[in-house]
N, C-alpha and C positions, 0 to 999 in steps of 0.2 A: 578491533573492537576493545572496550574500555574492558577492564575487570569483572565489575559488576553487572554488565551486560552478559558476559561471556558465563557467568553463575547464572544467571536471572535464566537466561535461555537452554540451558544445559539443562538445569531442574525443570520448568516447562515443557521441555523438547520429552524428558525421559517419563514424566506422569504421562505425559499424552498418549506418550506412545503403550505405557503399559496398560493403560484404559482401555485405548482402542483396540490392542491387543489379545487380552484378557476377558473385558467386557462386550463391546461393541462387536467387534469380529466373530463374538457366539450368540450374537441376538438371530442371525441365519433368515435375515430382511433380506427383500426378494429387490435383485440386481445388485448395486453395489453397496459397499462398508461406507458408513460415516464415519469422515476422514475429520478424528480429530486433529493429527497430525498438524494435518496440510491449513488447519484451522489457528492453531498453534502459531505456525508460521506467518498467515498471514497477519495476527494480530502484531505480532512484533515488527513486520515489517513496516507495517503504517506507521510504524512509534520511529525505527533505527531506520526507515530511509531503504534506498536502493540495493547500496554496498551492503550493509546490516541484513535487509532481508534472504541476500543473496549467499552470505553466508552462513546466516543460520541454517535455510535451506537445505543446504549440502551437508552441512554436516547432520541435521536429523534426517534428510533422505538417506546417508549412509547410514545412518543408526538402526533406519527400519529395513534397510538392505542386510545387515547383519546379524539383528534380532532375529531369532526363532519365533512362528514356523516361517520364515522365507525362504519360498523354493526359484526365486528370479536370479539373474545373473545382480551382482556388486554392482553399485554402482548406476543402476540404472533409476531408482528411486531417488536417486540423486542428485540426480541430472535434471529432472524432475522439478522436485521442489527447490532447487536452486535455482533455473528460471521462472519458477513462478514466484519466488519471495522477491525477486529481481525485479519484473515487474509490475508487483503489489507494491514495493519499496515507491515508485517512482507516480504512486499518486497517495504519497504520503502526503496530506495537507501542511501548508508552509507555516502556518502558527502551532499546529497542534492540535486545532478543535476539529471536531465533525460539527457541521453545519444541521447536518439530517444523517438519516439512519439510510436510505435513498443510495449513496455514494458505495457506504460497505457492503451492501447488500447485493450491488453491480458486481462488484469486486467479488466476492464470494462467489456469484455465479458462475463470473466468466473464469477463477481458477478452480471449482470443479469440471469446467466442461472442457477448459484447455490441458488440466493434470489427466484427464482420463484418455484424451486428446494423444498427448504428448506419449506417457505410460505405454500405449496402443500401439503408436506406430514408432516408438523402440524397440518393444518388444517382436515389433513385423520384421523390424531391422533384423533383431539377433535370432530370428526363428519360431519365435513365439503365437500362435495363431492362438490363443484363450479366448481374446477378444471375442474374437470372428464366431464361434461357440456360445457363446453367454450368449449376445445380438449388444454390439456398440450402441444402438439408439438408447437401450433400457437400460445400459449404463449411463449415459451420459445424465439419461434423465433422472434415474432415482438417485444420480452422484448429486445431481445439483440441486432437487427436493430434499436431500437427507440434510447435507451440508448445509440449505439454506433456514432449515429449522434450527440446527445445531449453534447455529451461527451467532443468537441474541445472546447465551449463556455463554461461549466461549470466548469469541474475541473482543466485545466490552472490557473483563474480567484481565485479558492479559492484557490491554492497551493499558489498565491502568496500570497494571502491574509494572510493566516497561517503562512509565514513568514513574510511578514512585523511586524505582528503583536509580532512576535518572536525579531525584533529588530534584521535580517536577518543573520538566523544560516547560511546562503552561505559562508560567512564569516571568515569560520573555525578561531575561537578562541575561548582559556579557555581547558576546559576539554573534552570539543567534538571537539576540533581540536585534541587532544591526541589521545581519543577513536579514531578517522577517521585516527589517523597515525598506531596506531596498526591495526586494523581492514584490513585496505591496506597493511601492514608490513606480515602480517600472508603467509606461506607457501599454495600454492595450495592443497599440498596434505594432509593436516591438523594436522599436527607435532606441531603446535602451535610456531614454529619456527619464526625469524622476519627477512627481508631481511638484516638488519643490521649486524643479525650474521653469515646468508648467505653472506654478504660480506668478515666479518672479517676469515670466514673460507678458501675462497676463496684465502686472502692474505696468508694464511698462508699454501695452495698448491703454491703457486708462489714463497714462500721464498726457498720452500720443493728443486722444481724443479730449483732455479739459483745455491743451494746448490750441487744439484746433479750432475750440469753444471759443477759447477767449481770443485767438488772429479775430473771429468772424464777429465779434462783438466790435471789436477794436471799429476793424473794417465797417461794420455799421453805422458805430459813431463819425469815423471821416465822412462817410457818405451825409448823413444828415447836416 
């Protein structure tokens, strides 16, 4: 990851965490903590992509793994939001834009329901039966009602941030405006085809077809 990336996400990663921390974690709401965290994360990953999300991930999962009060093994928070920034990375939209609010609001869902998911049956791995106590359903649900209110104010806020910070790839120039022509150029049906040559083949049914026009004219007039 670039410099500025690795600043932009360090400062995000560490406010988030002391919020939720400090703040959030002593509002003592019924089932689970609104995970600005993991909110954190996902916005930057929409921005940096797959690789990007994946290591931001890991390393603010270890952060919340080492901050105080954490009584869970290293490591496993980790684990955690490194596959979920992973695959939040990997429906990073190809220009840049959100289309609709519709998309992230998916996204949100399914990584509080797959983090609390995940979290769960690690902790079943190393010993940990919490879960099992609390009741998994009223986790999953008030993880993904909390997260999905949280979610207008948070991760808007750092996508832009992520770009500004980018020197605002919206922008399309250089090599990622290339990549976002081919990417958009590709055939639906995955030929790896580019509309460009879907065009030029198209002229060249139309030359096919005034050619065949004008045989059948021709042929007309012999006949007459």
């Amino acid at each position: 990851m670039r410099l500025n990336r690795v600043l932009l996400s360090t400062v995000l990663v560490v406010v988030a965490l002391v919020i939720q921390v400090s703040v959030l974690a002593r509002l003592h709401l019924p089932g689970a903590v609104p995970d600005l965290l993991l909110l954190t994360v996902l916005g930057l990953a929409l921005v940096y992509g797959h690789v990007g999300g994946a290591l931001v991930g890991f390393g603010a999962g270890l952060l919340a793994d080492l901050a105080p009060p954490a009584d869970h093994a290293a490591g496993r928070y980790a684990l955690v939001l490194c596959v979920i920034g992973y695959f939040a990375g990997l429906v990073k939209p190809v220009t840049g834009r959100l289309k609709s609010a519709t998309g992230p609001m998916a996204v949100v869902v399914a990584a509080a329901i797959g983090s609390t998911l995940l979290y769960a049956g690690v902790g079943a791995l190393v010993g940990d039966t919490a879960a099992r106590h609390v009741g998994l359903p009223g986790l999953l649900f008030s993880a993904a009602l909390y997260d999905l209110l949280l979610a207008p104010f948070v991760v808007p806020g750092v996508m832009w941030l992520a770009r500004r910070a980018d020197n605002d790839p919206l922008a399309e120039s250089g090599p990622a405006a290339k990549a976002g022509n081919i990417s958009s150029g590709w055939l639906s049906s995955g030929t790896g085809l580019r509309i460009g040559s879907q065009r030029g083949f198209g002229a060249l049914k139309a030359k096919a077809r005034t050619r065949s026009a004008r045989v059948g004219r021709i042929k007309g007039v012999k006949r007459l």
